[in-house]
C-alpha atoms as one frame of an Amber mdcrd trajectory, in Angstrom:
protein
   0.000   0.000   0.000   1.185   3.377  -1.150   0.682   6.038   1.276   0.559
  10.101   0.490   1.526  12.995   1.747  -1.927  13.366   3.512  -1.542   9.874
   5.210   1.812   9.790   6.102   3.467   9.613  10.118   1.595   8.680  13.377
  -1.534   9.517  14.057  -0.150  12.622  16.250   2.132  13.723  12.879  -1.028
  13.613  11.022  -3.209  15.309  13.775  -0.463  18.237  13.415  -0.740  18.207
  10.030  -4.447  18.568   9.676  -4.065  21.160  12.086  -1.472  23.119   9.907
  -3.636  23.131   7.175  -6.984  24.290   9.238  -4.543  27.283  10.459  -3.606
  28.150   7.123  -7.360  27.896   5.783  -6.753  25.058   3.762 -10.109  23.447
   4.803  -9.851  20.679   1.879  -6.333  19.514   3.047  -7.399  19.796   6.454
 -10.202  17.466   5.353  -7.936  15.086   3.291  -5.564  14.159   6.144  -8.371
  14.189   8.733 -11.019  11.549   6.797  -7.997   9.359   7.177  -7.667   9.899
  10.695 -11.342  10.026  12.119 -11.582   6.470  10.420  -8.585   5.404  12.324
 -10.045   6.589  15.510 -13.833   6.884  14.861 -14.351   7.232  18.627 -12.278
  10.482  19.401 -14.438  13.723  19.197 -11.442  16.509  18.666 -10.792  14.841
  15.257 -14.467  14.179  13.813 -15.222  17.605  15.178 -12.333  19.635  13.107
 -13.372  17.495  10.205 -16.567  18.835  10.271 -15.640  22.196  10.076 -13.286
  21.715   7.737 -16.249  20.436   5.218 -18.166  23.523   6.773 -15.883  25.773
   5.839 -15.106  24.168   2.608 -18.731  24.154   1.690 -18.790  20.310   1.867
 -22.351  20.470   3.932 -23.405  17.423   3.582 -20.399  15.786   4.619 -20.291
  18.660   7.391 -23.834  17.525   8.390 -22.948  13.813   8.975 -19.740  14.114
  10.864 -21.461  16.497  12.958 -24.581  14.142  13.499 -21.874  11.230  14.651
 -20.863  13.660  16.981 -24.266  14.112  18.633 -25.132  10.549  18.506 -22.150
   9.390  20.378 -22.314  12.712  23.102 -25.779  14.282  22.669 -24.618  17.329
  25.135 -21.202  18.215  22.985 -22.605  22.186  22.515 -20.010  22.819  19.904
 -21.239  19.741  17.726 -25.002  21.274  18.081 -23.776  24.402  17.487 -22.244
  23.576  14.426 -24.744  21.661  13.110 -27.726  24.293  13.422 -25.220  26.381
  11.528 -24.725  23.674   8.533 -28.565  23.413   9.041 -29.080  27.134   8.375
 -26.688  26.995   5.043 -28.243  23.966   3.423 -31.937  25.942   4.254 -33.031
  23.749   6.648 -34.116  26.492   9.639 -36.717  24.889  11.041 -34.242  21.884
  11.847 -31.242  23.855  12.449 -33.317  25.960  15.171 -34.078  22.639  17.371
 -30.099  22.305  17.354 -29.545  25.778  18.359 -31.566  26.105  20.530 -30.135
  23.268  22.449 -26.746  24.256  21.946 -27.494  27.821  23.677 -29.760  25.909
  26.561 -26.021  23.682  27.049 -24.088  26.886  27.094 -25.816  28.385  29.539
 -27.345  30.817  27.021 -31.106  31.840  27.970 -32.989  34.564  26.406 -33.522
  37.756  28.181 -35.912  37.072  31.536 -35.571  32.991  31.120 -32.858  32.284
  33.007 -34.568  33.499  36.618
């Protein structure tokens, strides 16, 4: 098996890597060197999460969308993860559904709206 550029070192090299090319706004390399890694370790949140936000910010919503759903299937309180997907929600036009998600993700911040949170 041939490996790249994208797949090469440990999973900490690669971690580094992805992170490298997040940094430097290269959401699709970010993307291409984290797939590899998330399926490696398909349990670890930091990962899956900065996946999904690289598709987000690549405009790769769909794939966004699931990674983000794995998220809040495995920890349904992860704010960020509901956060982010009310946001991916809102892009693809889905309000109604990205709403629920916010709305959630505010309640697990500790974000009420004015004269709630007495």
């Amino acid at each position: 098996m041939e490996t790249t550029y994208y797949d090469h070192g440990t999973a900490a090299d690669r971690w580094e890597r992805a992170r490298l090319f997040f940094d430097a706004k290269d959401y699709a390399g970010a993307a291409r060197v984290l797939a590899g890694l998330v399926e490696e370790v398909p349990e670890q949140t930091g990962p899956r999460l900065l996946l999904a936000r690289a598709y987000y910010h690549s405009a790769q919503l769909s794939r966004a969308e699931a990674e983000l759903r794995a998220i809040v299937e495995r920890d349904p309180v992860e704010h960020y993860a509901r956060l982010m997907l009310g946001r991916t929600l809102e892009r693809r036009s889905r309000h109604d559904e990205a709403a629920r998600h916010l709305r959630i993700a505010s309640a697990l911040a500790g974000e009420f709206p004015a004269g709630e949170a007495e």
